[in-house]
Each structure stands twice: as structure tokens, then as C-alpha cells.
N, C-alpha and C positions, 0 to 999 in steps of 0.2 A: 628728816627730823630725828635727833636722838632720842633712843627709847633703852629703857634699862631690859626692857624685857620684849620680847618678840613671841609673835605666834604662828605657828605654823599648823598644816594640817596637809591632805591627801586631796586625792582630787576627784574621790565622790561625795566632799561637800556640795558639790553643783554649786559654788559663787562664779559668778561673774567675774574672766577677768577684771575687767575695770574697774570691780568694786576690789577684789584684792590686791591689787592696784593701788589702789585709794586708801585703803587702811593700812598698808603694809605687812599684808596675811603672807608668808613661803607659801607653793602649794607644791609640793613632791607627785609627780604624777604615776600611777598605777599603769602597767603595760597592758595591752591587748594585743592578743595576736589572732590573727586572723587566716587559717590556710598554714603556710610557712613565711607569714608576715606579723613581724612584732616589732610595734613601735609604742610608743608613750599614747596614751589616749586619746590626749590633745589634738595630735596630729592626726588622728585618725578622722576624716570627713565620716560625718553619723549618715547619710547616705550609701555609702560603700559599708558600711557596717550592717545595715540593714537589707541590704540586698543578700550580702554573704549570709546573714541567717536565714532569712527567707528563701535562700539556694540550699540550706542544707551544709555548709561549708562551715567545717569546723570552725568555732570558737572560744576562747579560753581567755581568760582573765590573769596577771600574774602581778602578785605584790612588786612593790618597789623595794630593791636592791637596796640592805641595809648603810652600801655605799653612797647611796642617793641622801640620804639621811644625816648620814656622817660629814660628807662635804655642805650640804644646808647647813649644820648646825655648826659647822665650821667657820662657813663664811660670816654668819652673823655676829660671833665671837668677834671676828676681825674686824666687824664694825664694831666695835664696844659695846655689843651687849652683854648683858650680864646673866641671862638666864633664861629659856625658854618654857613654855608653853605649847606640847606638840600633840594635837587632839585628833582623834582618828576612828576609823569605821570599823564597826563590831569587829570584835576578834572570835567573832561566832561567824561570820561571813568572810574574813580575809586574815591573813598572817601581815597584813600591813604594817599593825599597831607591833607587830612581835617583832620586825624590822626597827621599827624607830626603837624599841626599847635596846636591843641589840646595838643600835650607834649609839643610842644616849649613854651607856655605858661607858662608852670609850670620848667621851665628850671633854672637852677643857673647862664647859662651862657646866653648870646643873640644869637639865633640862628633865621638865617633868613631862609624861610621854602620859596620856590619858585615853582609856578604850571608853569610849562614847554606850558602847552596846547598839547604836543601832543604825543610820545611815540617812546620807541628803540634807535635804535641807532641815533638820534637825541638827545637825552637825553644823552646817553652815550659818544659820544663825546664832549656835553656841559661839563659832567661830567669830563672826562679825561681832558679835557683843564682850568678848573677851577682848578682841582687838581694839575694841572703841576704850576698853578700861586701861589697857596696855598703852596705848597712845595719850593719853591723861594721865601717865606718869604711876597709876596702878605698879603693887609690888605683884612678884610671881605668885602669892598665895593670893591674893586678892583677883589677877587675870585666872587662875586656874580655878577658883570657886565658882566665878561669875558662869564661866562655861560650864562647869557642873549642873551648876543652879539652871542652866538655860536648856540642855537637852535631856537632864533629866524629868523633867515637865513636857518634855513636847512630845504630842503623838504624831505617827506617823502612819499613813492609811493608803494602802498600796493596791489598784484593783490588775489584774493582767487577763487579756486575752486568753491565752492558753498557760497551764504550768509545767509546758512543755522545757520552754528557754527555763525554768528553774531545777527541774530534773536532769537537764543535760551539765547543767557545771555542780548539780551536786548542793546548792542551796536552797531546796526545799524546806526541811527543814520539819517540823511538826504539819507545815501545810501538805505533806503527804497522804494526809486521810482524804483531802480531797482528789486525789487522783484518781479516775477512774469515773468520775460523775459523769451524767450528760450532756453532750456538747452545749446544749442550751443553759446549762449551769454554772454563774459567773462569779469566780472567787474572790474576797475581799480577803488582802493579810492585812498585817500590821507586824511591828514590831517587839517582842516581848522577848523577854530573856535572853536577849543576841541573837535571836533566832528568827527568821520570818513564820509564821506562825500564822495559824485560819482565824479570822473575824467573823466570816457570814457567808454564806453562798447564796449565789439570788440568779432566779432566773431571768435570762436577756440582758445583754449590756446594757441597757441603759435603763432600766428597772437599778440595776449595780451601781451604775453612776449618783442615781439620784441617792440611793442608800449610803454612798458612801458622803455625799453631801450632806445627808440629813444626820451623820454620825459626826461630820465633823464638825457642824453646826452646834450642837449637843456641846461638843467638847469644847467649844469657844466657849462657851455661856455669852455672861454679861463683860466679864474680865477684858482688860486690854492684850490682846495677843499680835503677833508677827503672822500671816497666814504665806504661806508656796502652793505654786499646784505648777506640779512636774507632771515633763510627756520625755514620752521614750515615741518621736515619730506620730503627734498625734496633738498638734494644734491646736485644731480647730476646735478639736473637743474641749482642747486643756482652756483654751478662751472660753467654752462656756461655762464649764467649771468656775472658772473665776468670776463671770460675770454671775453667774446667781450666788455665790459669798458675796460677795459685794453689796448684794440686797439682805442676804439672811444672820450675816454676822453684824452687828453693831457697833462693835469698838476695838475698831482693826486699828492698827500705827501703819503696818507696811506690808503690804501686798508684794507678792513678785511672784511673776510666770518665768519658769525655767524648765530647759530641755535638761536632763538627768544627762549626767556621766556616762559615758559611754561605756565605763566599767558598769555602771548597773545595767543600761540599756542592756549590755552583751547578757545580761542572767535573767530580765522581768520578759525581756523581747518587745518587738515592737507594739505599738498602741495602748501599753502600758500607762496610767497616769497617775498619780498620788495627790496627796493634799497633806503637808505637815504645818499643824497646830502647833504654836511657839509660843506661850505666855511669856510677857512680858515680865 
């Protein structure tokens, strides 16, 4: 289908292929590398990721090649669009967004490059909802609000195991005052200011779990919202997670359980799990 405008993004939105697929979202993938192994993060099985942290074996994360960017934005021109939409993860956690602005520059077409401030499926559902306006013939100012409008309102609530995986690549962030607590002490972030940043600390995972249910419960109200509840290697949990929203939020639209990019995975570490609140 011809569209005047397209939307693109990075590939720690956590969408579903097939849902960007389906809307015709670009996703530019952010590199991992692993040991002396870097490849796009797609390609990276989240099993051999997991193990290589858990070994101890260097990890690192690297923005996508503002050349990556350049030929996207290229190619869609050549399809007759007229102007993009290219939305992306904090530039408080990645030079990603500083990559697309770097090709937009040298673009044929105008494409507006947007720093989200914060990451996941706060992004992704900006993403999805800007694409669904872009696809209904929406001008660029019209797609590039809508996503404004979408993740500027969504919280996102991140609980990790250890804040070990976020001191090793360096985005910690404010939640550095918790370092040092007692192992039995289980850290809630979220995101504020581009920054992963402390919510709560609570003792015993799953005292954390419920806490951070009960916060996002709070932040649902009565409003129609979008809910996610991402795992970094940690299912079963993230299933229960969603089945008790399911009971304690009222006026959900759309639920989805997603396994997190593997670019996050590599910095939250495994058993990681969030929950992002998306108003409608």
C-alpha cells in the first residue's frame, strides 16, 4: 500500500516481527556483540546470550551504523514516500537516535528523527500507533504527534535481579544509589529523564514483583490503556505478571507479553521483567 509517510524505528522497540510486518514499521537493528562476536541482534539466539552472561563473557551493545539509517531512509524515498517518521530509544541510553539524526541530514526526503527518552514497549506502542495513523493516509506532523502523544504518557517499570548487567555497560544511571544494598534487596527502576532511575527497593523478588504490579495497577486507573509485560529469559514469571493485570486492570484495549530485545536484555540481564503502561 502507498503511504506518504513511513515510520521507522530501532529494534528495542520489542514489536513483533509480524506485527511490523503488518503495519509496515523499518526496524534498523542495534548490534550486540558478544566475546569477538557481533552481529545484529536479531540474529543473535536470546539463549547463547544468556549463557555468555552468565559465563561472565564480555558483552556490549553498539548503535546502528548511521549508514544503516541512510540506506532505510533511502530505500523508502524510492518507494514514493514523502517523508518519514523515525522514533528511537533514549539518547540517555544509546547514541542510536544520534545515528538516525546524522543520516537524516543527508536524506532526499525530510525525515523527522524523535528521542523517545525512554525504551520497550513504550516505544513500540508509540510506534504501532503512529504507523496505524501513517497508514490512514495521516500527514508527518500528524504521525510524529501521535507518537509523541503515546510515549510521552506511558510508564515504564523495570524490576532486575542484580544491577550488576547495568553497571557493566555503564547504564545505571541514577539507580547507582542502590548499589551496594543487600542481596535480599530487590530494585524497581523506571524511567525518568532518559535515565534508568530508582522507583523502590523491596525486599525478595517477589514481595518486588507484586510491588511493582501494584504500581502499575495505580498507573492504569480507570483510563483505557495498551499494557506489555516483558522478560529478559523469564516466562513464566512474565505469564504471571500478566495474568494478575488481567484481573486488576479494568480497561485494557491490548495486552502483549514480549521477550525484550536483546539489546536490553544484554544491560537489565537475565530474569529481568517490566510492565509498560501505554494510555490510550
Amino acid at each position: 500500500m502507498y503511504r506518504r509517510v513511513a515510520v521507522v524505528t530501532d529494534s528495542t522497540a520489542c514489536l513483533p516481527a509480524q506485527l511490523t510486518d503488518q503495519l509496515g514499521i523499518e526496524v534498523v537493528q542495534i548490534q550486540v556483540r558478544i566475546g569477538d562476536h557481533t552481529d545484529e541482534e536479531a540474529r543473535i539466539p536470546v539463549p547463547e546470550l544468556v549463557s555468555a552472561m552468565r559465563a561472565n563473557v564480555p558483552v556490549e551493545t553498539i548503535p546502528p551504523d548511521p549508514g544503516a539509517f541512510f540506506w532505510t531512509y533511502g530505500d523508502l524515498a524510492a518507494q514514493g514516500v514523502q517523508a518519514v517518521v523515525s522514533v528511537h530509544v533514549s539518547g540517555g541510553l544509546s547514541a542510536t537516535v544520534e545515528a538516525a539524526r546524522h543520516a537524516a541530514a543527508q536524506s532526499r526526503i525530510p525525515v523527522h528523527v524523535v528521542d523517545t527518552h525512554t525504551c520497550g514497549m513504550s516505544i513500540g506502542y508509540a510506534v504501532q500507533a503512529a504507523a496505524k495513523v501513517a497508514e490512514a493516509g495521516g500527514t508527518a506532523e500528524k504521525v510524529l504527534q501521535t507518537a509523541m502523544r503515546r510515549y510521552d504518557r506511558s510508564t515504564e517499570l523495570i524490576y532486575v535481579d542484580t544491577l550488576e548487567y547495568l553497571r557493566r555497560g555503564g547504564k545505571i544511571g541514577a539507580a547507582a544509589a542502590f548499589l551496594g544494598s543487600a542481596l535480599s534487596m530487590k530494585p524497581l527502576l523506571t524511567m525518568s529523564d532518559a535515565q534508568i532511575t530508582p522507583l523502590d527497593r523491596v525486599i525478595g523478588a517477589d514481595r518486588a514483583l507484586n510491588r511493582m504490579l501494584d504500581i502499575a495497577i495505580k498507573r492504569a486507573g480507570t483510563d483505557q490503556v495498551d499494557i506489555a509485560v516483558e522478560h529478559f529469559d523469564a516466562l513464566e514469571k512474565a505469564q504471571r505478571l500478566l495474568r494478575k493485570l488481567r484481573r486488576g486492570v479494568p480497561n485494557v484495549r491490548q495486552f502483549m507479553l514480549t521477550q525484550v530485545s536483546s539489546a536490553i536484555g544484554a544491560h537489565v540481564g537475565p530474569g529481568a521483567l517490566g510492565i509498560t503502561v501505554s494510555p490510550v
